[in-house]
N, C-alpha and C positions, 0 to 999 in steps of 0.2 A: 478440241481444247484438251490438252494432255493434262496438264497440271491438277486440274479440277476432278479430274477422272482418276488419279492416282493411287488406289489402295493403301492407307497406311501401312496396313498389318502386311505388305510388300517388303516396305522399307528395310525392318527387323530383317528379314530372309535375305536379303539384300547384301547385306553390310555383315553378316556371320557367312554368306559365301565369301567373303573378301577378309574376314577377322586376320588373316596372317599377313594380310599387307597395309596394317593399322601399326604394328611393331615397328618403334621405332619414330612412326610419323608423330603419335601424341603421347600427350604424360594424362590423359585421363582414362581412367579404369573402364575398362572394355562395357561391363556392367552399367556403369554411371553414362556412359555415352551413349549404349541402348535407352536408356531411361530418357535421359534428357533429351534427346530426339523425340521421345516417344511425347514426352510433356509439351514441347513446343509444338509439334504437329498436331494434337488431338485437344488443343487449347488456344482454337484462332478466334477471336471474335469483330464484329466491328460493327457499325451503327446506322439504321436507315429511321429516315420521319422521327428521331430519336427515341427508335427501340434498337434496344441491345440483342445479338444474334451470334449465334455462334455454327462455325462450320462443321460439319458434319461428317462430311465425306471431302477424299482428297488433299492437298496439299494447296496450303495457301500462297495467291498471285500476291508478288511483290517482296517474298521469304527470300534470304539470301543462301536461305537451306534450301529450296523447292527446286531448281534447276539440279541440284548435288544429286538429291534423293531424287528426283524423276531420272535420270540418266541411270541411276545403280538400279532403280526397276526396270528399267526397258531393258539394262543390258543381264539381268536374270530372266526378261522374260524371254529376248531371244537368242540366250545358252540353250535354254530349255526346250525349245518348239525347234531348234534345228538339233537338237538331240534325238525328235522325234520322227525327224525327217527319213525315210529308208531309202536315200537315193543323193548322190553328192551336189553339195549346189557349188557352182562352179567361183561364184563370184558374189561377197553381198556387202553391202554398206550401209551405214547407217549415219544420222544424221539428229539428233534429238528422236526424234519419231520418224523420222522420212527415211524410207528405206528404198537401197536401189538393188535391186537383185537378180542373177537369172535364173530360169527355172524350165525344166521342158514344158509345154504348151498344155501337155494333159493332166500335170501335177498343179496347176494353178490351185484351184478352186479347193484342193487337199488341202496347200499349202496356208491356202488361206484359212480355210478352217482348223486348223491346227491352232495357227497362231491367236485366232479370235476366240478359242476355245480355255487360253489361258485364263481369262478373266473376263467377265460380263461387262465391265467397266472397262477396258482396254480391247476396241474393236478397231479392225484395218478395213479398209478398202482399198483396190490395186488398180492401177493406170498399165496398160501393154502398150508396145513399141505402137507407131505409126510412120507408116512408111519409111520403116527401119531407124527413128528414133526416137528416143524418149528424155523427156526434162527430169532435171533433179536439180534442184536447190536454182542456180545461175547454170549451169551446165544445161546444155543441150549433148547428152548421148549418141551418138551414131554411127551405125553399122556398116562398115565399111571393108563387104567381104569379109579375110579372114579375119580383119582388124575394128580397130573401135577409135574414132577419132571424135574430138569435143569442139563444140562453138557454144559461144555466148547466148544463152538463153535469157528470153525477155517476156514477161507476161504480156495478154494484149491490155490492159489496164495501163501499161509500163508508161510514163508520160515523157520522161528525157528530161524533167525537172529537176536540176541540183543547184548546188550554191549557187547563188546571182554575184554574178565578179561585183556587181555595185552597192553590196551586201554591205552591213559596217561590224568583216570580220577581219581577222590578223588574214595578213598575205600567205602566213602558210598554211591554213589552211583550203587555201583558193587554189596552191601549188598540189596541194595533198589530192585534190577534186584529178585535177589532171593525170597526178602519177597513178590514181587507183583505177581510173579510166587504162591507161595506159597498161596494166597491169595485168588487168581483166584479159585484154586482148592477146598481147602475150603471153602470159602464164598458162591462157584456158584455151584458147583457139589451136587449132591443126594449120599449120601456114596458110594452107589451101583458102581460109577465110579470114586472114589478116589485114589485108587491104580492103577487105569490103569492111570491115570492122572500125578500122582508122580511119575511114572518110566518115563512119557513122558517131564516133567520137569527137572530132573535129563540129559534125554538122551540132552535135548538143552541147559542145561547150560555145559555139557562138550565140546558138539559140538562147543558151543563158549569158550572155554580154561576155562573157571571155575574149579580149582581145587576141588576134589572130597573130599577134608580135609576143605575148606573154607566154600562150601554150606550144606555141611549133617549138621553140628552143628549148623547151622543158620537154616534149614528145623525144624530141632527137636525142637527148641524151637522155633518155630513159631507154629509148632501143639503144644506142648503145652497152650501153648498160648490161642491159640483159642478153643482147646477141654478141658481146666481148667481154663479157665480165669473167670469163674461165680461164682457167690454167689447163697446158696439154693434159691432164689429169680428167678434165672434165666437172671437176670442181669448182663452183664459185666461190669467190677471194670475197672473202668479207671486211669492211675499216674496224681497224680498231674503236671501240665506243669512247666516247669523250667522259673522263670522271670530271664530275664537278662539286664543289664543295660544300654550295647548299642550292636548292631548288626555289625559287621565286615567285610565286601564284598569284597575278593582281589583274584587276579587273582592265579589258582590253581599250585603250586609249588609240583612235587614226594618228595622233599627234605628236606624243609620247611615248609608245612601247616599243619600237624601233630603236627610239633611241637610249633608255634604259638599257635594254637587252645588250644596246655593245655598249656602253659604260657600266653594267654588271658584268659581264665575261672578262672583262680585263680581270678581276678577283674571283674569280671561279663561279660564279655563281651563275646560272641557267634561268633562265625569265620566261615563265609561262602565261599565258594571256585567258582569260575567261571569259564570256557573254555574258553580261547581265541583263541584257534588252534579248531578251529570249520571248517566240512565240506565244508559251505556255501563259506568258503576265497578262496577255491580253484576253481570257477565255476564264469564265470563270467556274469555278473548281466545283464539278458535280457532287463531291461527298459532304457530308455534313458536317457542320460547325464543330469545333470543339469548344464548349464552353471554356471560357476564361478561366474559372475556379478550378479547371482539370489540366491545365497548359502548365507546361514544365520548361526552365531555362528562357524563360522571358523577362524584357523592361515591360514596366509597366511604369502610366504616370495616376498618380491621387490627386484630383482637386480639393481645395478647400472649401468649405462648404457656407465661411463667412466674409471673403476676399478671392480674389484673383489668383493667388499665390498654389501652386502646384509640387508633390514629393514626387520625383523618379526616384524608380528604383528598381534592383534586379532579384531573380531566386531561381537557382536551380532545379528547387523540390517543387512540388505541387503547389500552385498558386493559392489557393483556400488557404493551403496553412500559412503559408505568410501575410497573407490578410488576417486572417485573426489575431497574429502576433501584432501587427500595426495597431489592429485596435485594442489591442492589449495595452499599447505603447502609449494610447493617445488618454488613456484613464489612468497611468502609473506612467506617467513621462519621466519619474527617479528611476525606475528601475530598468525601460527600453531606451538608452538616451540615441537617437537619429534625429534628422532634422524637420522628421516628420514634429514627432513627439515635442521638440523644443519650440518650434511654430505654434502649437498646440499651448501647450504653459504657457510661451511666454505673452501671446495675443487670448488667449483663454477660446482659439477657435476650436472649429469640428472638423473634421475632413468629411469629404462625401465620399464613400467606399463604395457606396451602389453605381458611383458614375466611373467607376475607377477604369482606364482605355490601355489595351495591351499596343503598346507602339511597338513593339518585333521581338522574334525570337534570334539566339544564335546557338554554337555549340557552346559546351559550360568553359570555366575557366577563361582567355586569352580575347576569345571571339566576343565573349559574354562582357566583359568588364567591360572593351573597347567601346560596344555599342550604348552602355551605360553612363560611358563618359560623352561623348557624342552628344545625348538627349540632355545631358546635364549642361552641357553646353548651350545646347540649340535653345533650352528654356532660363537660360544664364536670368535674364530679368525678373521671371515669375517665381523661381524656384526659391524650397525653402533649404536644398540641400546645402551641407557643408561642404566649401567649394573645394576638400583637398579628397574628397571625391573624383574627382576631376585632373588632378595636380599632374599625370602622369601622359595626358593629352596635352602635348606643346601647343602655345598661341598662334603655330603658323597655320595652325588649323582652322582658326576661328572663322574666317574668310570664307573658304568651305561648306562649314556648318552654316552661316547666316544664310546661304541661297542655298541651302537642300533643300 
């Protein structure tokens, strides 16, 4: 696990070897961007059996910073340990942390000890050829006399399981299964094992229901493709990209996003499609709760505490403080006027705060209101909100919202 193993105090060394190719890329002071680096790495915390804990060591999983900063350490650490090398390495690559390299036979265990010598926290261990070849990432390596030719590597774990054509996703991504299949084969294989590769493509995309009418005519002109797509140059001729005028992101319908898609391109517009019925809904989530008083950018609905009658409502800030505004509201209903507060006067109820149920979070602003109008809806009969609330949610919606 690289991430976790990561040395902070790397980072800094890191990013001041590279200081002159920061010029230009940001407008924040060289100083201020060591710091805040250093603030957000050395200040990760997060929650088990609800005690609060904080990281200690390494680089926090799931940081949009951790992958940036792991790569500028590895790739200081191995400037450094092939500086220390006294003998030329012919060929080395690198991969996150997977490294593929040659080395003469006696220099191994040197080599290795070099590099594992950088830091107590950042150890390797090395894999040698067998029977003249060796895996790296999907690549199979091999030795081929003077030369070095590539096939498709597959762990024995590898099961041949990919998208199920009877899946309920858009068609292109079903097309996408096929072309990266296809791709694999030609881009990575030596001719010499192309055919044995394509029949093995073929046998897993039937094994996952792919009809055998869908992908052959997609294979065919995917080799074409790639064995005609050159100019005598030896150049591939790339399409121009299609500009579009805005981008369309809704969630993916068998019935309808086909036909959106070409009644949005007639006005420019590109029609993206998303899964909402994703694996992850059905498995429930190991980490711990977040208490409701700590949730940021949620609806939440208030019952009342002497009738049926229910407040939605949304807040961007920390849920706590907008509850105690409410009940601020519901003792001084002059001064907070919502429809909590006027249910309140003008029926002389209570709300019950302690029952109060978070119905969903979104992003703030556009995401957020929508969803607030939505619930304002859905609770149309009980609710004590002011319905212009709502006003900005057309009635063709309503139909919708009854059977969510």
């Amino acid at each position: 696990m690289l991430y976790t193993n990561v040395p902070i105090e790397l980072i800094a060394d890191a990013i001041i070897k590279r200081k002159d190719e920061l010029v230009g890329k940001t407008d924040i002071p060289y100083n201020q961007l060591i710091h805040g680096i250093d603030v957000i790495m050395n200040n990760t915390f997060f929650t088990f059996n609800n005690h609060f804990y904080k990281q200690i060591f390494g680089l926090p999983m799931g940081s949009p910073l951790a992958p940036i900063c792991a790569d500028l350490v590895m790739a200081l650490l191995e400037e450094n340990c092939l500086e220390k090398l006294d003998f030329p390495v012919p060929c080395y690559f690198r991969y996150v942390d997977d490294i593929f390299t040659c080395l003469p036979r006696d220099r191994i265990d040197e080599t290795l000890r070099i590099f594992n010598s950088y830091h107590s926290r950042l150890q390797f261990t090395y894999e040698v050829e067998e029977n003249g070849s060796l895996p790296f990432l999907d690549v199979r390596v091999i030795r081929d006399s003077n030369n070095v030719i590539f096939d498709w590597f597959r762990k024995t774990t590898w099961s041949g399981r990919m998208l199920n054509f009877n899946s309920m996703h858009p068609i292109s991504q079903k097309r996408a299964i096929v072309l990266n299949l296809a791709d694999r084969v030609f881009k990575i294989c030596d001719t010499r094992f192309v055919d044995d590769n394509i029949k093995l493509v073929k046998k897993i995309l039937i094994f996952n229901d792919y009809p055998i009418s869908f992908f052959s005519k997609i294979l065919e002109n995917r080799i074409q493709m790639i064995v005609g797509n050159k100019n005598n140059d030896g150049m591939v001729i790339h399409k121009e990209p299609i500009e579009y005028k805005k981008t369309l992101i809704v969630p993916f319908s068998y019935m309808l996003t086909s036909s959106l898609k070409e009644c949005c391109l007639q006005f420019g517009v590109r029609v993206l499609s998303t899964i909402t019925n994703k694996i992850g809904n059905y498995y429930k989530s190991t980490k711990d709760q977040i208490h409701r008083n700590a949730r940021y950018n949620v609806i939440y609905k208030i019952p009342c505490g002497d009738c049926n009658k229910v407040y939605i409502g949304k807040t961007t800030r920390c849920f706590e403080k907008r509850e105690k505004e409410h009940r601020r509201s519901e003792r001084n209903p002059d001064l907070y006027r919502t429809g909590l507060s006027s249910h309140s006067k003008e029926f002389h109820h209570h709300f019950d705060f302690d029952n109060t149920v978070i119905l969903g979070n979104a992003k703030p602003n556009d995401n957020l209101n929508i969803l607030e109008m939505f619930y304002i809806k859905k609770y149309n009969n009980i609710t004590v909100n002011f319905m212009n609330d709502c006003k900005k949610l057309g009635n063709s919606y309503d139909h919708l919202i009854k059977f969510h």
